[in-house]
C-alpha positions in Angstrom: -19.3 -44.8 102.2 -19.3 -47.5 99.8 -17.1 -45.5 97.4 -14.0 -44.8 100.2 -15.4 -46.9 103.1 -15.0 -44.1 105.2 -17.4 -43.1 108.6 -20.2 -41.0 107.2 -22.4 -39.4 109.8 -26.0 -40.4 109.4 -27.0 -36.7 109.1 -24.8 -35.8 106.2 -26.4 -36.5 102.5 -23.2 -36.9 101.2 -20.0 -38.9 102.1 -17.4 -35.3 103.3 -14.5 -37.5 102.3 -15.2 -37.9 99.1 -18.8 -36.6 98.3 -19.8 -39.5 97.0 -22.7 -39.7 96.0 -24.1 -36.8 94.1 -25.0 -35.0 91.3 -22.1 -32.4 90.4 -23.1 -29.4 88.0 -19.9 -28.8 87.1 -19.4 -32.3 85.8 -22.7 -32.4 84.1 -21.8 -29.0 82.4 -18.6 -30.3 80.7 -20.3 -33.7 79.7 -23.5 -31.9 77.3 -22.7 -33.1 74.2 -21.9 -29.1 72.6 -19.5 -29.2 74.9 -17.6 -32.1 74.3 -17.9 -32.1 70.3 -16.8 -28.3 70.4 -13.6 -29.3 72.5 -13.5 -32.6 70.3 -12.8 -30.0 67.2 -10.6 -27.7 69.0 -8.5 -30.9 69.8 -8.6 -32.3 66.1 -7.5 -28.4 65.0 -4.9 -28.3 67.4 -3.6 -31.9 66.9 -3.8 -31.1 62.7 -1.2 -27.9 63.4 1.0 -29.5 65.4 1.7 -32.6 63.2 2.4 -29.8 60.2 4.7 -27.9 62.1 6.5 -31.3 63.0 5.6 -31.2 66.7 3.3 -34.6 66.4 5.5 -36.9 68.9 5.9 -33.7 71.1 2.1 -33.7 71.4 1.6 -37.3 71.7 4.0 -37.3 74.9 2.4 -34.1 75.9 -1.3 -35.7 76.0 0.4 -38.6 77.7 2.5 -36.5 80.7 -1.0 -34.8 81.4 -3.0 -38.0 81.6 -0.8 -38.6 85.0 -1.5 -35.0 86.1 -2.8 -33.7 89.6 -5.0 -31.5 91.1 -3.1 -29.2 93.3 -4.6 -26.5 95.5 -2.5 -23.7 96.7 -4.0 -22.4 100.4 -2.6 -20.3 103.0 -0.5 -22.5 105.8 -3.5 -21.0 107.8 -6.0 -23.1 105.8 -3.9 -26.2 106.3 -3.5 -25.7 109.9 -7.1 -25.2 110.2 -7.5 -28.6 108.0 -5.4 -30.8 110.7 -7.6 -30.2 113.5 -10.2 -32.6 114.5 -13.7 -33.3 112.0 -12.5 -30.0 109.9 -13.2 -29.7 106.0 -11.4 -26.6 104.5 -13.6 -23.9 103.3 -14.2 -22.9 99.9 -13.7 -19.2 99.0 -17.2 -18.6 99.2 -17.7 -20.5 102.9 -14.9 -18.4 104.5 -16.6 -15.1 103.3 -20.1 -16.2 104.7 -18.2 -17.6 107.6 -16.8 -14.2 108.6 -13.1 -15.2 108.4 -12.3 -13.9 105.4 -13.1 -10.1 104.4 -14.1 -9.2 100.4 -11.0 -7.5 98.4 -11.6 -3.6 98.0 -10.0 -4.1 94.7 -13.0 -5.1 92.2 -11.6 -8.0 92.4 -14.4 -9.8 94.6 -17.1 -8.6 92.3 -15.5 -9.5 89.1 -14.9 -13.3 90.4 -18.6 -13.4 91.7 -19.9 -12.4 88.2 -17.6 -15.0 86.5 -18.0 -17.8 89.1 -22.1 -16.7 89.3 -22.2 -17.7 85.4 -20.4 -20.9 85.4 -21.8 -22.8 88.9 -25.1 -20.1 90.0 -25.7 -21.0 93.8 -23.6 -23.6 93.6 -20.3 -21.6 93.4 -20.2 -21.5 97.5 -19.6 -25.6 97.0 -16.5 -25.4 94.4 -12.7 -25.6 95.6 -10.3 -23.8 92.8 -6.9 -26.3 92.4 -4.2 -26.3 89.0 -3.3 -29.0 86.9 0.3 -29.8 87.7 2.5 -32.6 86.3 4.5 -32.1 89.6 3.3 -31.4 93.4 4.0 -27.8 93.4 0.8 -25.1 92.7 1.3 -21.9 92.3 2.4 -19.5 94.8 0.4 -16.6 94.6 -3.0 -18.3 96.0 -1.4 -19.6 99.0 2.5 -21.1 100.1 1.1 -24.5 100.7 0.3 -27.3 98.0 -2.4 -29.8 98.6 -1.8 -32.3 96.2 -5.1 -34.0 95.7 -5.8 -37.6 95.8 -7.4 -38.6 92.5 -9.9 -41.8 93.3 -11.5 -38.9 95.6 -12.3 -36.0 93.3 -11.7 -37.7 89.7 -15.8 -37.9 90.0 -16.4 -34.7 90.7 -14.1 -33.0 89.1 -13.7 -30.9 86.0 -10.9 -28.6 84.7 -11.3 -25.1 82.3 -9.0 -23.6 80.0 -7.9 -21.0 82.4 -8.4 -18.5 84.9 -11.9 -18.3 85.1 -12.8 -15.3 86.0 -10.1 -13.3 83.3 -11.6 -15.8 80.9 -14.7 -14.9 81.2 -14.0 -11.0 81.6 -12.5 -11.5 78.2 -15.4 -13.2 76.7 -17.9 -10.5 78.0 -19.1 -13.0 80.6 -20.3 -15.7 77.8 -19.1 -18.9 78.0 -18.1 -20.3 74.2 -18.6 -24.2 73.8 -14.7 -26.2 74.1 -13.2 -24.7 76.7 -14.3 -27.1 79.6 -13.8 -31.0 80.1 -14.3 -33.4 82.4 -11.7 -34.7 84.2 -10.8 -37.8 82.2 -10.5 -35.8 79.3 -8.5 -32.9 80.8 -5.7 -34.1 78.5 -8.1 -32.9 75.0 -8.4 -29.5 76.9 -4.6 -29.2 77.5 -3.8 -30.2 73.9 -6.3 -27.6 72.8 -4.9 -25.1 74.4 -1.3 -25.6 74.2 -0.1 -27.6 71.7 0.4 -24.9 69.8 3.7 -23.4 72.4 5.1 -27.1 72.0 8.4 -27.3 70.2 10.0 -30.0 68.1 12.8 -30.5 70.4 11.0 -30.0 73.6 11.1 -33.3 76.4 9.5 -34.2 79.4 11.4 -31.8 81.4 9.6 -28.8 79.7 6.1 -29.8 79.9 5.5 -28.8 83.5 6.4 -24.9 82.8 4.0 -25.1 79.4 1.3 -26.4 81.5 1.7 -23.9 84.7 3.7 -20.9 85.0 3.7 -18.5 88.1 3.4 -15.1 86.9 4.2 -12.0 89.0 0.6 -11.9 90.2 -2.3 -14.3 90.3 -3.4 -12.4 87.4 -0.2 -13.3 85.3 -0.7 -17.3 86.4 -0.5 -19.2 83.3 -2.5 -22.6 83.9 -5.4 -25.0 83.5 -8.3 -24.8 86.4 -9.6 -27.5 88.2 -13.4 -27.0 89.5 -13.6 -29.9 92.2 -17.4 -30.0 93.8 -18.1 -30.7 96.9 -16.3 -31.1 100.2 -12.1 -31.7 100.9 -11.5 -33.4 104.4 -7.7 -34.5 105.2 -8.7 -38.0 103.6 -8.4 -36.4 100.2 -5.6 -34.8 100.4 -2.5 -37.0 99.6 0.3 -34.9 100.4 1.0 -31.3 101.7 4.2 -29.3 100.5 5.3 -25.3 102.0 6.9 -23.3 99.2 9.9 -21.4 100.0 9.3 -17.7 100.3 11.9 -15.8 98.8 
């Protein structure tokens, strides 16, 4: 691969390290131009009110903490296992339900994240891993008590971030998607300023961004946080470090 220099086999279309090269519709979604002047006014809005309310060098070292953030994906030690053996790429959601190793929830909850996930990628939802922002390496617990912290130079391409859950997002929006509320990934820190600036205080530091910017809740449904849609496949090669939460 000429982008990672990693082995590609010759019958793959893409490189599985990085999947480089490709077209990725998630990417191409975020980077229309409604899109990115609708999030370019949300960020002006949200920039304006902070600077009255005296929070302007609280948002300026906000937008700068989340230019450094990560992708982190929160799997099952299971998943991670199944990532160490030989030539394995983990599974997206979809893969490990046409796979047969996974089994729908009887809770609605399968059917509600299919409608949501159906609008934003179509087909292409079976080829989209689910990560966090975090400003640290930790994810959040109730998708899985592993973190995979992802390694940047090998999803940054293929990579874009949304305001939230996506699926409650979209529930709340009666399954339409309003213009602002995706970016790509080197403007991920316009979406998080959009978003939060507004629960940014005068007299908060660098210690309290990482709880503004991702907060466990008592369920997945309570996560507080900023999605990352990363296209394509995830082999060990692009994963930079793993980390096992402590269940309490």
């Amino acid at each position: 691969c000429e982008f990672c220099g990693l082995a590609v086999p010759l019958s793959e279309e893409r490189c599985p390290h990085c999947s480089k090269p490709g077209w990725y519709p998630n990417v191409r979604a975020a980077e229309q131009p409604e899109e990115r002047a609708a999030l370019a006014s949300r960020y002006g809005e949200a920039v304006a009110a902070a600077e009255e309310r005296g929070c302007g060098g609280v948002v300026r070292a906000f937008e700068s903490a989340v230019g450094a953030s990560r992708a982190v994906l929160a799997r099952s030690l299971v998943d991670v296992l199944y990532l160490l053996e030989p030539n394995r790429l983990l599974p997206t959601y979809y893969q490990k339900l046409d796979g047969g190793i996974q089994i729908p929830s009887t809770d609605g909850w399968h059917e509600r994240r299919g409608m949501a996930d159906e609008r934003l990628f179509g087909e292409g939802r079976k080829s989209v891993h689910f990560a966090a922002l975090s400003l640290e390496d930790s994810g959040l617990p109730s998708y899985g008590e592993c973190s995979l912290v992802l390694r940047e130079r090998m999803i940054e391409h293929r990579a874009s971030v949304f305001e939230g859950n996506s699926t409650l997002f979209l529930e709340s929006a009666s399954f339409q998607l309003p213009a602002g509320h995706r970016a790509v990934w080197p403007d991920r820190q316009k979406l998080c300023i959009a978003k939060l600036a507004k629960e940014l205080q005068p007299d908060f530091s660098g210690s309290d961004f990482q709880a503004i910017l991702l907060r466990g809740g008592p369920s997945s449904a309570d996560d507080e946080f900023v999605e990352v849609h990363v296209w394509g496949s995830i082999s060990p090669f692009a994963v930079e470090k793993a980390l096992l939460f402590r269940r309490r």
